[in-house]
Every structure is written in C-alpha cells, then in structure tokens.
N, C-alpha and C positions, 0 to 999 in steps of 0.2 A: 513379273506379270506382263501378257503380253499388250499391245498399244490398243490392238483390237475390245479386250477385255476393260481396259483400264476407263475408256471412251464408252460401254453400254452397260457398268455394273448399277449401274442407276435406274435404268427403265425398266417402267411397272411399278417402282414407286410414288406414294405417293407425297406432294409437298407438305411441310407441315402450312397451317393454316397461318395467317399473318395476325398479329397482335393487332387488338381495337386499335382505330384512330383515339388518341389521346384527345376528348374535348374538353378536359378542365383548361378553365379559364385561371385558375388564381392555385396558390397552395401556401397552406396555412400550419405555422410551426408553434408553439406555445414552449418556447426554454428563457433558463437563466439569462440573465440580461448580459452576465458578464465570462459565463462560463458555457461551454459546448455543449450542458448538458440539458434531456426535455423534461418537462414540466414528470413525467412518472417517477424520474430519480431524486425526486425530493419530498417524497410521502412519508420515509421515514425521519428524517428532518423535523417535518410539520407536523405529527403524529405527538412530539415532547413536546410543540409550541401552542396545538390549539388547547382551546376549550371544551366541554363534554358534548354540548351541541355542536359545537363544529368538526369535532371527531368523528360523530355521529354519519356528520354530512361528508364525511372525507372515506368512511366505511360504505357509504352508498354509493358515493361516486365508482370509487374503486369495486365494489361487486358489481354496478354496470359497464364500468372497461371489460373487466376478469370475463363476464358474459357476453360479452358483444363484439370485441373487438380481438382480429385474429394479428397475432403475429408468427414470424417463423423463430426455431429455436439457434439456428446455427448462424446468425447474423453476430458481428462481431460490434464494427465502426461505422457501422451506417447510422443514419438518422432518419427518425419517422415524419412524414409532411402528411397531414389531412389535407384531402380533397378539398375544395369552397363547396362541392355539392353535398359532401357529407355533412349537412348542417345540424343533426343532430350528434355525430360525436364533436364537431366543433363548440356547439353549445355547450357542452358536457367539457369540453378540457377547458374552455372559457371559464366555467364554474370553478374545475378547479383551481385556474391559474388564481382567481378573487380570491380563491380561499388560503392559499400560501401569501397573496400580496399580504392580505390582511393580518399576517404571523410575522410580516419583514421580509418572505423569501421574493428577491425580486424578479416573479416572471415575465418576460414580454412575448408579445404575440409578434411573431413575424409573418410576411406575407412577401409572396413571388409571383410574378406571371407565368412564370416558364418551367420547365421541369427541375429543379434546383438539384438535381446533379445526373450523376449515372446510376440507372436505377439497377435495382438488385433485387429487388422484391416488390409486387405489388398486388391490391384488390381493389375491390371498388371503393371504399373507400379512403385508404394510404397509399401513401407508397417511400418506401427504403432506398436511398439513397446513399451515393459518396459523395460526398457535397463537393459542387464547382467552387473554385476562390471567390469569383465573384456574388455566388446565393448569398444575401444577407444572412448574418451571421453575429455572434458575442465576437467582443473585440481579445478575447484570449483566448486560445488556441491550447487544447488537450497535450499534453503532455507523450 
C-alpha cells in the first residue's frame, strides 16, 4: 500500500461517538463475604434453607431480576457492580442479601468510589468488570 493511500483511507469517516462521562459516585457489590462470588450465585443454596414464606419472597425477588435486570451472555470472570443511582435494583439485592443472611449465607454489601476494575460490559444501571487488586473484595480468591 502506497504512503499516499495509507495517510487518507480514513477521511469521510465518521468518528465513533465518545462513551458518557462516568458520573456515578459510589458502586455497590452484594457477594459472599468470604468467597468471590455475588449475592445471584447463592439462590440455589438458600432455596433448601428457607422457609415457605421466605421462598415465596426469594421467587419474587428473582422474577423481578429475571424482568428487569439485563445482563450479557458471553461474560466469563467478570463481576457485576450496581450503580449508587440504581437505587431500586440496589434495594432489591439488599433484600435479597437479608434473606440468605437470615439462612446463614453470609452476604456483604461492598462499596467503592471509583470504577472497581476494567470494565467489559455495561448499562445504566451495572457495570462488568475485571476486578483491580485493590476494589474491596472476599479475602479468598477463586480458584
């Protein structure tokens, strides 16, 4: 290819658009306290451990994720962070996390100021990450 060619195969294109400014303030994780995994990988756990009422509430919470909440299918090792503005799915994983505390399963709610890794995926309410060493994190590390 000649130098001429290699220097003007670009013009008349147009740039792609630039991703929002990032204005979340906070991001908010709900996982095991001791293990890397989030608060959705332990439904079927807590499903042998509640009660009929509380199953009840664990079928409802989970057909409001299933309905509401998007994820992609081809993510591997990433981890999901709620928005602080998404305060309604935060409320709702809050819910859930009460409702495994209250089985034994121990969830903690994490929070970060900053984007808590490299991100891979996101919407307006999450966002998929590769987590930095330093994002707060379970003190054991996935296999």
């Amino acid at each position: 290819m000649s130098r001429r060619k290699r220097f003007t195969r670009n013009l008349g294109r147009e740039l792609a658009s630039p991703l929002p400014l990032q204005t979340t303030s906070e991001w908010i994780r709900f996982e095991h306290e001791d293990e890397p995994y989030g608060v959705f990988s332990y439904i079927s756990d807590a499903e042998a451990l509640l009660s009929a009422a509380q199953l009840n509430e664990l079928r409802a919470l989970r057909g409001w994720f299933n309905e509401h909440l998007n994820a992609p299918d081809v993510l591997t090792k990433e981890r999901f962070w709620f928005c602080a503005e998404a305060v309604q799915y935060v409320e709702k994983a809050r819910l859930l996390s009460e409702l495994f505390r209250s089985v034994g399963i121990p969830i903690v709610e994490r929070r970060t100021k900053r984007v808590p890794g490299k991100v891979r995926w996101h919407d307006a309410n999450q966002v998929a990450v590769v987590t930095y060493r330093d994002t707060p994190q379970s003190t054991k590390r996935a296999p």
